[in-house]
N, C-alpha and C positions, 0 to 999 in steps of 0.2 A: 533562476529556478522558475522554470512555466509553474501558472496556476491561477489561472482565470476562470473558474467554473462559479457556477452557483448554486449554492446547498441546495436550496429552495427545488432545484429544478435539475439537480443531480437526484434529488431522491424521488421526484415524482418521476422521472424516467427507469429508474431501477423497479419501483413500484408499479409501471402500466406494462411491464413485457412482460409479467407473467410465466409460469412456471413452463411450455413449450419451448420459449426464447431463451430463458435463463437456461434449460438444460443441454439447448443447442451453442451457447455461450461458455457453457463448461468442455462441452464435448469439441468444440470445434480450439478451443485453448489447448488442450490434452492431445489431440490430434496433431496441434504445431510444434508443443515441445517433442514429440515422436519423432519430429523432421534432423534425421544428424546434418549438420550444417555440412559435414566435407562432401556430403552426395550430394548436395547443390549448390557448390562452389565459395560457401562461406566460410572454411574454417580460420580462416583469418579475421573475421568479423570481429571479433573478441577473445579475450585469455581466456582460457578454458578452465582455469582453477582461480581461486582467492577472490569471487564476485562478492560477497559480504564482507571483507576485506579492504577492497575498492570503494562500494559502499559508504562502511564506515568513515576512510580516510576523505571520501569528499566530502557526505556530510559532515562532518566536525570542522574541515576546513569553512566552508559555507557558513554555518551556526555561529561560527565567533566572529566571521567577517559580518552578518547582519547584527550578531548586538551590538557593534559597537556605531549602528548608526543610529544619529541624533535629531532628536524631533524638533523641527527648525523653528515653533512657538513656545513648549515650553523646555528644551532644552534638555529633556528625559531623554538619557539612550534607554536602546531597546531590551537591552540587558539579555545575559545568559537563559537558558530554560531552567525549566527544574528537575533539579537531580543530572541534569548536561554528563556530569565529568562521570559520574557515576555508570551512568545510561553506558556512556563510549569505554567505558572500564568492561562490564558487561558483555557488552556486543563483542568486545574484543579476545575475549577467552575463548582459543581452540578449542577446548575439552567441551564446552557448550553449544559452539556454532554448528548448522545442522551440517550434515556429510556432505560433501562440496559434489555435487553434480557441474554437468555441461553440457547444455540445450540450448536449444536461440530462447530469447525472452526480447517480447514486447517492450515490457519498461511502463508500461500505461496501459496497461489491458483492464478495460471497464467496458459497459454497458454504453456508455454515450461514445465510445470510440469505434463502437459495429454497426453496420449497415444492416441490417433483415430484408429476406423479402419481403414484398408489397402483400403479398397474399399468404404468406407459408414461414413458418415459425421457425427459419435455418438464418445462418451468420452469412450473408453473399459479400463481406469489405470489412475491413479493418482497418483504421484509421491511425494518421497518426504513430509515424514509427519512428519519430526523431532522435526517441531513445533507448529503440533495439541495439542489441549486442548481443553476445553469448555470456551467462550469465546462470542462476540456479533459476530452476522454473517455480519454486517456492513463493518468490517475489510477486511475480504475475498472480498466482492462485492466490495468495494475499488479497493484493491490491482489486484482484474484481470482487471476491466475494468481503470485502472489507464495511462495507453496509450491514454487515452480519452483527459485527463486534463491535466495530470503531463508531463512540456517540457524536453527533454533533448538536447542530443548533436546534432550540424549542424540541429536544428528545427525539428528532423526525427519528431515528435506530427504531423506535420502538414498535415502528412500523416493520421489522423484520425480525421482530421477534416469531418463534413459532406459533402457529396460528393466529398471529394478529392481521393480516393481509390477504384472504384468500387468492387462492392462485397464485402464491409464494412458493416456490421451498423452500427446506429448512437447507441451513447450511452443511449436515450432515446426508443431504441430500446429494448437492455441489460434491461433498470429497467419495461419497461414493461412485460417482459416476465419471469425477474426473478419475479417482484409481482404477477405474477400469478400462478405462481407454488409455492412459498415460503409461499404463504400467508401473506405477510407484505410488505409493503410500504416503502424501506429508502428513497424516495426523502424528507422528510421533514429533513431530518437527515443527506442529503448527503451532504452539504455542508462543516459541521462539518468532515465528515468522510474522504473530498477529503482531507481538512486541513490536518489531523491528518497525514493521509501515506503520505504525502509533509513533514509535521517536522520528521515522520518515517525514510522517503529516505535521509533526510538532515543528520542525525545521522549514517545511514548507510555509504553517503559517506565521510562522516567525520572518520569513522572507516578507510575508504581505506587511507586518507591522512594520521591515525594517522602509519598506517603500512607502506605506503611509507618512511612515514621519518627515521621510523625506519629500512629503507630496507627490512623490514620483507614482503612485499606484495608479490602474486605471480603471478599475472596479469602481462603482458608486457606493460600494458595501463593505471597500477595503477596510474600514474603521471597524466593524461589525466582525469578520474572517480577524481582523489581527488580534482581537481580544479573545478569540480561542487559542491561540499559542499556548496559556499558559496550562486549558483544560486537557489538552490535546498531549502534551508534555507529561503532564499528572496520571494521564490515561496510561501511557507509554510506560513510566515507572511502574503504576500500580502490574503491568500484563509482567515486568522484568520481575515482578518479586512473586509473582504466580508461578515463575516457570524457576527461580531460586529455591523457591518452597518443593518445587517436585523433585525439583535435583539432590535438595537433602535429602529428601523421600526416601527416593531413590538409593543414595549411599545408606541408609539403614538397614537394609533391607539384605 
């Protein structure tokens, strides 16, 4: 599981493009899920239905393959996340998961994966497509505006708090202008979908823990990223009992 970034320098780059690039970052996202894959020769690229489905069954496979590795000084596996079985109990309920669209999707769509112009506040390159497929576009709008919600180290989030950053938008920003272009609405769906990339990132840094222990990482700060697993984990749970709590709501009603 790729994941070589660093916090530090993941959020000062989200933080210096500014509200022209970030809405040309929404807009040019929104513009590619519009692309139907069969009018440019992809519809084989990927299965067109069950992508959170897919999802789930590789994370879960992955997540128990890294707890069970063992830290080769003191001899601690990495152990399960919290609330794991519960989490994939969750994610796995049809009645819940959002309506199965089919778009291409990057797989990795963020800010440090775009080129900009030199001079002019548009997306000229996009990086990194190792884990394009066709897939729901849900995921991708997650994952770029994921700076939004998802906390990490020393509180950097609270730098995308509303009006804490000038020349920021707000994240209700981002879905208004990506619903405009895209043609679809995920606020009703986004709450499931912040979920989802929080037990994503959990699993990811759980990957970094399980190659600290085994010295195989090659980060200098692998030790630092692996002791978020467990926040990151916490985080994920707390978004699945936010969006349980609506869904009672919801049936009351």
């Amino acid at each position: 599981m790729k994941c070589t970034f660093d916090i530090h320098f993941f959020i000062s780059l989200h933080v210096a493009y500014g509200y022209p690039r970030w809405m040309d970052a929404i807009r040019t996202l929104a513009k590619f899920h519009r692309v139907d894959p069969k009018s440019v020769g992809l519809e084989g690229f990927g299965k067109p239905t069950g992508f959170y489905d897919r999802q789930i069954a590789t994370f879960t496979a992955v997540s128990k393959s890294q707890a069970q590795a063992v830290d080769v000084d003191t001899k601690i596996p990495v152990g399960e996340l919290p609330h794991f079985s519960d989490m994939v109990r969750f994610f796995s309920k049809k009645d819940t998961q959002p309506r199965d669209r089919s778009t291409l999707v990057h797989g990795d769509y963020k800010i440090d994966n775009l080129i900009f112009h030199k001079t002019e506040p548009r997306v000229i390159g996009i990086l990194d497509w190792e884990m394009a497929t066709i897939g729901h576009p849900l995921s991708d709008f997650c994952n770029l505006t994921s700076p939004f919600y998802l906390g990490g180290a020393d509180q950097a989030s609270d730098k995308f708090k509303p009006g804490a950053t000038p020349g920021l938008p707000t994240r209700e920003d981002c879905l208004r202008l990506y619903t405009e272009v895209a043609g679809w609405d995920p606020t009703p769906e986004i709450l499931w979908g912040d979920a989802f990339f929080a037990f994503r990132s959990s699993v990811i840094m759980q990957g970094i823990a399980a190659r600290y222990a085994l010295r195989q990482a090659s980060s200098a700060r692998a030790h630092e990223y692996a002791k978020m697993m467990r926040p990151f984990a916490l985080q994920a749970w707390e978004r699945v009992q936010k969006v349980q709590e609506k869904e009672r709501a919801k049936g009351k009603l």
